[in-house]
Each structure stands twice: as C-alpha cells, then as structure tokens.
Rosetta silent file (secondary structure, phi, psi, omega in degrees, C-alpha in Angstrom):
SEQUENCE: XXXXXXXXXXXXXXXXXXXXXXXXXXXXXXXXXXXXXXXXXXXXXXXXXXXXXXXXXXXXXXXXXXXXXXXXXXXXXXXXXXXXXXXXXXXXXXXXXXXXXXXXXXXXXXXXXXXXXXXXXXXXXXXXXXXXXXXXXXXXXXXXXXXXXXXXXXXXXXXXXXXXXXXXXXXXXXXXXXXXXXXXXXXXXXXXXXXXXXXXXXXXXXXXXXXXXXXXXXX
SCORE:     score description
SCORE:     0.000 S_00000001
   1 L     0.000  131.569 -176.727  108.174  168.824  108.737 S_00000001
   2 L   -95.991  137.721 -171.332  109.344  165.834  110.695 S_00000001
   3 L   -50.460  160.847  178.493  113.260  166.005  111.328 S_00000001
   4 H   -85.597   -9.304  162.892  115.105  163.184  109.741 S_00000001
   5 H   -82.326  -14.728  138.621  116.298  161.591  112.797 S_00000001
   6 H   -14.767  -77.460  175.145  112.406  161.427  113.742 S_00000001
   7 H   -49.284  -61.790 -161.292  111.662  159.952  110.577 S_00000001
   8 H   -54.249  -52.325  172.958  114.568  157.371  110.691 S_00000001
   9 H   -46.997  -46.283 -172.187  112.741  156.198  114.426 S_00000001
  10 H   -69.095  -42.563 -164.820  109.268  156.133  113.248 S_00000001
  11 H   -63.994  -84.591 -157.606  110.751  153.683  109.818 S_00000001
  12 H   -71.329   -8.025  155.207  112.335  151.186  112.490 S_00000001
  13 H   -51.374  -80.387 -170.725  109.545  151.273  115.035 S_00000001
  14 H   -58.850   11.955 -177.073  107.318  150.308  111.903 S_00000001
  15 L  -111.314  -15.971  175.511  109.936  147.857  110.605 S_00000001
  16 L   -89.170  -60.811  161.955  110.067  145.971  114.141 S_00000001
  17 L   -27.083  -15.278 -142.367  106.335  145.915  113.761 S_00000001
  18 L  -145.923  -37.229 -161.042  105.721  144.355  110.850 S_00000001
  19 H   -97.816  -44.113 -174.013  108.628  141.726  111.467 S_00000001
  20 H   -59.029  -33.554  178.479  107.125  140.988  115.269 S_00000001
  21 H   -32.589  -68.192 -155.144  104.014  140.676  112.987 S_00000001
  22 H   -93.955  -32.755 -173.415  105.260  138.327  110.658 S_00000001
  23 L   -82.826    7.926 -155.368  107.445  136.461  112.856 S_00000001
  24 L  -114.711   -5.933 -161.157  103.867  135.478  115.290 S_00000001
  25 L  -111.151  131.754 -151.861  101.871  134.339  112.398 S_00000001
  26 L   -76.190  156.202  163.128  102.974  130.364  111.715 S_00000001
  27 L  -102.469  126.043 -165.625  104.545  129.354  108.157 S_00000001
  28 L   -86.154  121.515  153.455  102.645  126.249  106.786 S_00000001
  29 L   -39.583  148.028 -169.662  105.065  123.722  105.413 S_00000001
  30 L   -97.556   17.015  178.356  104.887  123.853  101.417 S_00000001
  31 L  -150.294  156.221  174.615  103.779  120.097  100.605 S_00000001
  32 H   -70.544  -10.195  166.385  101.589  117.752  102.315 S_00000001
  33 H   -88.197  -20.629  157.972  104.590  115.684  103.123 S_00000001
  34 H   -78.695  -22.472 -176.415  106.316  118.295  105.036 S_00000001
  35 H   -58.279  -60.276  160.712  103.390  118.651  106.717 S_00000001
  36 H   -58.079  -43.089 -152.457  103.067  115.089  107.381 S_00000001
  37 H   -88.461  -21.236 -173.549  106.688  114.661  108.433 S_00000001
  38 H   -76.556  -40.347 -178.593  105.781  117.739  111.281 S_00000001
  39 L   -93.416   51.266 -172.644  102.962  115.915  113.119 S_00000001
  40 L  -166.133   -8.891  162.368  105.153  112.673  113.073 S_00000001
  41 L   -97.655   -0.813  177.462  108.289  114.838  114.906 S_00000001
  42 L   -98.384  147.947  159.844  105.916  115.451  117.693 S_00000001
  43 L    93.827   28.836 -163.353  106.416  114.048  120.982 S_00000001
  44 L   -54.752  -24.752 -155.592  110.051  112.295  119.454 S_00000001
  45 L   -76.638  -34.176  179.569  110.921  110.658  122.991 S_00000001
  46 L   -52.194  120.207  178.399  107.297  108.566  122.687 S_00000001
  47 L  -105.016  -57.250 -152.475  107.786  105.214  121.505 S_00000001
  48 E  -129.376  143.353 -176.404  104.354  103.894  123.650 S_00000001
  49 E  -167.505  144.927  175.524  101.679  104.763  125.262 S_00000001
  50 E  -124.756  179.328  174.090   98.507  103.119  126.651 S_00000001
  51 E   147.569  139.908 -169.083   95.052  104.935  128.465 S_00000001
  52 E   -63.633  102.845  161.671   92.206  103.980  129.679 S_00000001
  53 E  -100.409  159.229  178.057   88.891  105.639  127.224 S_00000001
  54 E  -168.207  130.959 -116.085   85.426  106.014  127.836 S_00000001
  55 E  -159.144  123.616  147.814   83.198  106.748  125.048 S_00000001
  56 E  -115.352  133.133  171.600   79.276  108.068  125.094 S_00000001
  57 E  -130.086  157.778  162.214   77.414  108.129  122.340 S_00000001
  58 E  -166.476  143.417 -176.434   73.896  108.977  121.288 S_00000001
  59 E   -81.825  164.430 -159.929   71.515  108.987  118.445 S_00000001
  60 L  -110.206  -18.874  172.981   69.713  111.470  117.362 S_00000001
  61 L  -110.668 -169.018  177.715   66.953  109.175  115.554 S_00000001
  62 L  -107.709  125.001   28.827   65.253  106.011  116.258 S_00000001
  63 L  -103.654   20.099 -179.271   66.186  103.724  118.268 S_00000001
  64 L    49.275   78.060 -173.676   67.570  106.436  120.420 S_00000001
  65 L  -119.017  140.194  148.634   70.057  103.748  121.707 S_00000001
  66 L  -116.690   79.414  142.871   72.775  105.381  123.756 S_00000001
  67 L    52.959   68.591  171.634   75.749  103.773  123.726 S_00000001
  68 E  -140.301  127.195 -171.013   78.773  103.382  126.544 S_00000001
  69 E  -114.029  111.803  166.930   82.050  102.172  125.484 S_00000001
  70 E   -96.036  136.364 -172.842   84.968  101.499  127.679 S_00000001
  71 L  -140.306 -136.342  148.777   88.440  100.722  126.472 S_00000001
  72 L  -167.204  141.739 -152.437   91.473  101.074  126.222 S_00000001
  73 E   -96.390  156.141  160.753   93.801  103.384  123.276 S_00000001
  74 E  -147.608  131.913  175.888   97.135  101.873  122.437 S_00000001
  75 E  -137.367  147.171 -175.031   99.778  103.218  120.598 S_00000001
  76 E  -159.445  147.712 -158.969  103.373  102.402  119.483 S_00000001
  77 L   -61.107   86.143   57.225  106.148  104.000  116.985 S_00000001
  78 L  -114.356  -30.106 -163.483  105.797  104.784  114.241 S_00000001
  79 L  -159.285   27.595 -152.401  102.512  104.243  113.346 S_00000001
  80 E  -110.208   86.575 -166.535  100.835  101.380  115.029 S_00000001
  81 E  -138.004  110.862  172.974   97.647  102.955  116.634 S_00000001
  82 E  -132.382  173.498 -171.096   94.541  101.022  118.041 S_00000001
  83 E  -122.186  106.197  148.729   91.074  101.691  120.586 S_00000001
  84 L   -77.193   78.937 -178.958   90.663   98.042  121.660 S_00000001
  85 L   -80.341  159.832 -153.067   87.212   98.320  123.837 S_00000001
  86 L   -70.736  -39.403 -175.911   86.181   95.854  126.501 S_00000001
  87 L  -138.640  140.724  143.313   82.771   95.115  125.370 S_00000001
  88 L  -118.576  146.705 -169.684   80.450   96.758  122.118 S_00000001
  89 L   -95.780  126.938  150.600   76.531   95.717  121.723 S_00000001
  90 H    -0.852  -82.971 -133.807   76.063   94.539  118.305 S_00000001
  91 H   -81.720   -3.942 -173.492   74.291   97.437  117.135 S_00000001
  92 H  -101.233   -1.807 -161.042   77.714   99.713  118.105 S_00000001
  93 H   -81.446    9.654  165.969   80.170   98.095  116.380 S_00000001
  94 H   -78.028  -52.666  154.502   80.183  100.764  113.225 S_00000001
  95 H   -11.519  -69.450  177.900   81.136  103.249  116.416 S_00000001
  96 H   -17.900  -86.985 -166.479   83.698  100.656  117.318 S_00000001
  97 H   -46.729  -59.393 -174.757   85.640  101.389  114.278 S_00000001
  98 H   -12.394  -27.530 -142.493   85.207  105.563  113.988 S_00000001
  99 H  -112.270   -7.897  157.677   87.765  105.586  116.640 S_00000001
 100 H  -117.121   40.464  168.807   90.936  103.860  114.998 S_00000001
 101 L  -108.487   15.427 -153.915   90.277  105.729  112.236 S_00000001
 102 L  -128.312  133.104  136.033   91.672  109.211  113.486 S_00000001
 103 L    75.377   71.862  157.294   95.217  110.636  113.036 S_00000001
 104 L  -127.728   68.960 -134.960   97.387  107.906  111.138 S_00000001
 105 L   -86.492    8.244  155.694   99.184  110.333  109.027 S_00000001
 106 H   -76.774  -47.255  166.112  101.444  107.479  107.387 S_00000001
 107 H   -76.866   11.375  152.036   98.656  105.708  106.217 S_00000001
 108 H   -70.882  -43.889  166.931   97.415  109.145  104.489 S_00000001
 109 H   -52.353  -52.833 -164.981  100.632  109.069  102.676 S_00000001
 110 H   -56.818  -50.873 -152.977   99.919  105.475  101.771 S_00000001
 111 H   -96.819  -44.820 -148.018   96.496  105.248  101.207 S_00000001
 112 E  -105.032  177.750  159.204   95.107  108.897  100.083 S_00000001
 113 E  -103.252  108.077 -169.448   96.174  111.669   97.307 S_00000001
 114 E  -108.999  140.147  162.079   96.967  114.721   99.552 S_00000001
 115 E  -134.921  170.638 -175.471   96.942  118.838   98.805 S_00000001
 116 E  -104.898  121.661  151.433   97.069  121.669  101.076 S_00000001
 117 E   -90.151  150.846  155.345   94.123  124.524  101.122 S_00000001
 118 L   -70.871  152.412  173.788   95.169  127.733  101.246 S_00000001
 119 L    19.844   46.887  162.149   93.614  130.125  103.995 S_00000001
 120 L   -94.513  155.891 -163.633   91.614  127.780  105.925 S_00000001
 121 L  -111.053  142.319  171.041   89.963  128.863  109.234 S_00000001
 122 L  -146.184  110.783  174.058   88.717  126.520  112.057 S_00000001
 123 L    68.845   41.354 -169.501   86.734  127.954  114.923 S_00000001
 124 L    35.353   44.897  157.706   88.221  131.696  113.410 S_00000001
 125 L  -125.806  155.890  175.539   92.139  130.530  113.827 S_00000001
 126 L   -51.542  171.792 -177.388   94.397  129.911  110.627 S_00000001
 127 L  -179.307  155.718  138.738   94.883  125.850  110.507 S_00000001
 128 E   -87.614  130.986 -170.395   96.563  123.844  108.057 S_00000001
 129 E  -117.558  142.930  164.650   93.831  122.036  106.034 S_00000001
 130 E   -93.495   76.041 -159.425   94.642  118.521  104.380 S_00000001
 131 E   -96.602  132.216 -152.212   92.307  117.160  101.627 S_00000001
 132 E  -137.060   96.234  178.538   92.569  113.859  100.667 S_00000001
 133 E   -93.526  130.342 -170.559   91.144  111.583   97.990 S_00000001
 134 E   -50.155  177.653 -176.586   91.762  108.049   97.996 S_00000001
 135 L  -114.130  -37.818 -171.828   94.371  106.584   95.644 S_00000001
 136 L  -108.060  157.326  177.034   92.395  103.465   94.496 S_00000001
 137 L   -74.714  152.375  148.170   88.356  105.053   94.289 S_00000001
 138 L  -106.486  133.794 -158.177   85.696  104.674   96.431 S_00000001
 139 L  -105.084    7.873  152.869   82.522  104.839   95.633 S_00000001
 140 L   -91.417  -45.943 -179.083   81.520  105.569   99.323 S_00000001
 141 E  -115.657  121.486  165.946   83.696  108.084  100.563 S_00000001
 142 L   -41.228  -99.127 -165.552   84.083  111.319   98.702 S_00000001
 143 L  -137.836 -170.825  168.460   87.002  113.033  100.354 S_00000001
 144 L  -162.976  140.812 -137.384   88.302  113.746  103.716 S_00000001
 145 E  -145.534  114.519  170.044   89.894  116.936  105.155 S_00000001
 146 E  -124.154  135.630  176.913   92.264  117.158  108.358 S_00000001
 147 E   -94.939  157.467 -171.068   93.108  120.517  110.242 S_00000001
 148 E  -153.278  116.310  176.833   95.964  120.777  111.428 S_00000001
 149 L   -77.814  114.067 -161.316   97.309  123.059  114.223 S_00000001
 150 L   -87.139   36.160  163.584  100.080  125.061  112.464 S_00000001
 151 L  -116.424  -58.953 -162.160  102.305  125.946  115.785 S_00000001
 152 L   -80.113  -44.666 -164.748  101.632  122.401  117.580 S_00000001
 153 L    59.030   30.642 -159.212  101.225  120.170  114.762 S_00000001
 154 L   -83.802  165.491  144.174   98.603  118.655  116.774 S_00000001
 155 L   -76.333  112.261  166.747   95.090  117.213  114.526 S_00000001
 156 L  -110.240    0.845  179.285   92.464  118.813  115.516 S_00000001
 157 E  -133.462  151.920  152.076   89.734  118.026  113.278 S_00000001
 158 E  -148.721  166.892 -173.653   89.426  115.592  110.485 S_00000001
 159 E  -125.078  159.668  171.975   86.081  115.622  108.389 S_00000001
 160 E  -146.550  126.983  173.754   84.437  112.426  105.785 S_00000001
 161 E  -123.186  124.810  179.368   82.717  113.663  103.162 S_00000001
 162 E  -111.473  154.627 -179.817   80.626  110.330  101.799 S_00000001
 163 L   -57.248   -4.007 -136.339   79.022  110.280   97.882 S_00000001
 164 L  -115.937  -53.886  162.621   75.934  109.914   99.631 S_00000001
 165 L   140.200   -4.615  161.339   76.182  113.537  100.787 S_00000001
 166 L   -56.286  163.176  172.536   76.769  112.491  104.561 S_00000001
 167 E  -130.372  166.050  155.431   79.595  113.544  107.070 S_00000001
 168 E  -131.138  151.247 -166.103   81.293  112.483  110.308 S_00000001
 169 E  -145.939  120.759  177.950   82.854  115.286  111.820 S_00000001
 170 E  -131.452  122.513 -164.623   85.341  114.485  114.501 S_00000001
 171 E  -104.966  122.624 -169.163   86.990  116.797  116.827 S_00000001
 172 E  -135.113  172.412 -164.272   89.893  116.692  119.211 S_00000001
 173 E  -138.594  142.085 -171.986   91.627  118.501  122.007 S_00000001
 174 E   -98.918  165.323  125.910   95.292  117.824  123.990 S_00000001
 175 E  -159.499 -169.281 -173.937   97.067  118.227  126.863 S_00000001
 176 E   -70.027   89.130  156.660  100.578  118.337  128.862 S_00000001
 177 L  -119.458  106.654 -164.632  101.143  114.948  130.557 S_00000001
 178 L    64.099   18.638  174.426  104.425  113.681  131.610 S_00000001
 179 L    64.769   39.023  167.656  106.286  116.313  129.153 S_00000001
 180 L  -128.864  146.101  174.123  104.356  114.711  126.072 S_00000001
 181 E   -91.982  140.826 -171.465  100.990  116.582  124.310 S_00000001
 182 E  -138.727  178.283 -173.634   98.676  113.304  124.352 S_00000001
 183 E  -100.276  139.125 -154.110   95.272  113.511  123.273 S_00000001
 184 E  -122.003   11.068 -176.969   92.720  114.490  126.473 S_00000001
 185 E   165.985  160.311 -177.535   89.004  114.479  124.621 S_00000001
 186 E  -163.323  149.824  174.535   87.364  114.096  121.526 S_00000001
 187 E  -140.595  153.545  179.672   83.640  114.912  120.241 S_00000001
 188 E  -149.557  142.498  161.210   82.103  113.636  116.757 S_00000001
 189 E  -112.526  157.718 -165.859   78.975  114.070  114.775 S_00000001
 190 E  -142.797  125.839  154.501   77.869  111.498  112.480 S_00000001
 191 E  -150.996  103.845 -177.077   75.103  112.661  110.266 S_00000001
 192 E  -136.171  171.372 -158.181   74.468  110.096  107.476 S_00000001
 193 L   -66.331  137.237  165.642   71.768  108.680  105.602 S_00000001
 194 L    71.105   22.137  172.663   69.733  106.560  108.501 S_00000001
 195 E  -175.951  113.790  153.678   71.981  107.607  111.375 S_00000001
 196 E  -129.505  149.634 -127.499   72.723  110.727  113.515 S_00000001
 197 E  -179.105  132.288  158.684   74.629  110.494  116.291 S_00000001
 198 E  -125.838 -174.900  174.568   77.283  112.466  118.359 S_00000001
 199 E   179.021  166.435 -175.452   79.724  111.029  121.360 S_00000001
 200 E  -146.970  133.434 -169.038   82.391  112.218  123.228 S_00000001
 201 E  -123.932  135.216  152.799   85.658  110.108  124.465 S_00000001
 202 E  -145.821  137.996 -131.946   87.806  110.973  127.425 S_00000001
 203 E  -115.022  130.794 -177.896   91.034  109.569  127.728 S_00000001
 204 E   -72.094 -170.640 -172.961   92.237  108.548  131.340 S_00000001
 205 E   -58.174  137.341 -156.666   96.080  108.958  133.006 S_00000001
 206 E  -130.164  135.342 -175.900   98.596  107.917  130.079 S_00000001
 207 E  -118.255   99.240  175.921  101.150  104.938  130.577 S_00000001
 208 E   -95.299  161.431 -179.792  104.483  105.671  128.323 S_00000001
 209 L    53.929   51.101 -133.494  106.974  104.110  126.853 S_00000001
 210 L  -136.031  149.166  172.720  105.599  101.045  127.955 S_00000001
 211 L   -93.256  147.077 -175.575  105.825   97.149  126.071 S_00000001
 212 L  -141.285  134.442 -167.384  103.041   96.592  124.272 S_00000001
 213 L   -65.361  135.965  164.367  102.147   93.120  122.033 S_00000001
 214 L   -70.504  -14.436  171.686  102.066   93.754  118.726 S_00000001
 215 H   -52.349  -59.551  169.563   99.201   91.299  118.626 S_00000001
 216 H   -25.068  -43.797  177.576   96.883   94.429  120.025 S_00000001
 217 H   -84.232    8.647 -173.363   97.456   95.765  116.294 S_00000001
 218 H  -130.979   33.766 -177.728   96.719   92.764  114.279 S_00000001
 219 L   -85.610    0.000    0.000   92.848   92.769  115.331 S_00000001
C-alpha cells in the first residue's frame, strides 16, 4: 500500500504535470477580433518599413513563361501595405497583384465575415485558422482561410478558395531583424482554371521607421 505521504508526492508531481502541460499549449483568442487585434500588437515600435523583393515565378502549363519580378515592399501604420515592382511584362501583371493581397488584417475586418475553426493543423502544429466570406458576394471567390501562428501571431498561410473550384495557396516564413519579426520568404501555388504556377519572394535587408509618401499607397 503506498504511504500517504508517497501518495500526496506522486498527486503534486502529476498536478505540476498537467499544469506545465497546459500552460505550453497556446490559448486561441475567443473571437476573430481578438485574434485580429493580436497580429496588429505585433512589432508595436514599427511605424515603417521598406525592403528590397525579388520574386520568381513559373508556370506549370503553356506558355511556360517564367517570370522575374523585382521590387520593392512598403509598409506603414496601421495598415497601409504595398509591393510596388520596378518593371512587370504584360502577361505578369495578375502576379503583380497576388502580392498586396497578403496579411491586411483590418481590411478582413472591413471587407470579409470572419469565424474561427476549431482544431486546425498546419504542417502537424495547432494554428489558429480564419475563414472568411466576403460581406458584399462574390461570385468569384468562394472563401478564404488564414493560419495563424498562435504563440507569434505571425500569418503563415492564407488560402482562396474560387467558385470555379481553383486555389492560390500562399505561404510565408519570418525572421529577427533589428528587434522586429519582418517577413524573410514566401512561396505560392496558383492552380486555377487555365493557369498553374508557383513563385517564391525573398525579401532583402529591412529599412524601419523610415518616411514614406503616402502616394506609394494610392496606386
């Protein structure tokens, strides 16, 4: 029979367990607006920021065209985010766009109807998933879905689901620069009716807190 001061050790050994447990595994804000309000506290000291991108893409169909875009990302607080590139070919300028369409989580409030899944997985880790249906409809795009890392509160994914039964699936990755997480790569698949396509963006040495015309944002 185990003695009761025994016992009483084995109950708080398995009560620090369970709480070390509980305290490692993230708590998801309960509304898409806390949620929202989390990835919009990161980085508070960042007003501005500029860097240098460069963007490959290639199709997967005819014309086989590949692509190379150089640019440059600009961003400024709160929510004033553009990819101005130096030059695009005609035939890229659907491309163009893809890329100041990522992470403007003010204009999700604005624009979409947002809920939270429950127990979604990305690449086998927990995420916060966002799903989002427009507010007035569109009869192009179905829905659209952004993970969200729920320690960081960085985006790492966001998904377009079109009526058509296509996707773009765009994927991104950080890192430590100058005591801010900035965004350091990105890869996307585009597979829609009469175009498939991936690319990859990598974002040069980041210039913060920097003046930047608001004209860059009214393109």
């Amino acid at each position: 029979m185990m003695r009761p001061l025994y016992f009483l050790i084995a109950i708080c050994g398995l009560l620090a367990l369970l709480l070390s447990v509980a305290s490692a595994q993230p708590v998801a804000p309960e509304t898409p607006d806390a949620v929202i309000a989390k990835m919009l506290e990161r980085n508070p000291s960042l007003n501005s920021f500029t860097a240098r991108v460069h963007v490959d893409m290639r199709m997967l169909n005819f014309p086989f065209l590949s692509p190379v875009l150089d640019g440059t990302s600009y961003y400024k607080r709160p929510n004033s985010y553009e990819v101005v590139f130096d030059r695009v070919p005609g035939y890229a300028k659907g491309f163009e766009k893809l890329f100041d369409d990522v992470g403007d989580p003010i204009s999700w409030q604005r624009d979409q109807n947002l809920t939270l899944e429950a127990g979604k997985q990305l690449y086998g880790r927990p995420v916060i998933a966002l799903y989002m249906t427009k507010k007035i409809h569109s009869t192009i795009l179905d829905h659209t879905i952004a993970y969200i890392d729920p320690d960081t509160y960085e985006l790492l994914q966001m998904e377009w689901h079109y009526t058509s039964g296509g996707t773009i699936v765009m994927r991104q990755w950080y890192r430590r620069e100058g005591g801010y997480s900035v965004l350091s790569q990105q890869h996307v698949e585009i597979d829609i009716p009469h175009v498939r396509a991936v690319g990859d963006s990598t974002f040069g040495p980041y210039q913060t807190n920097v003046a930047i015309d608001t004209s860059v944002f009214t393109k």
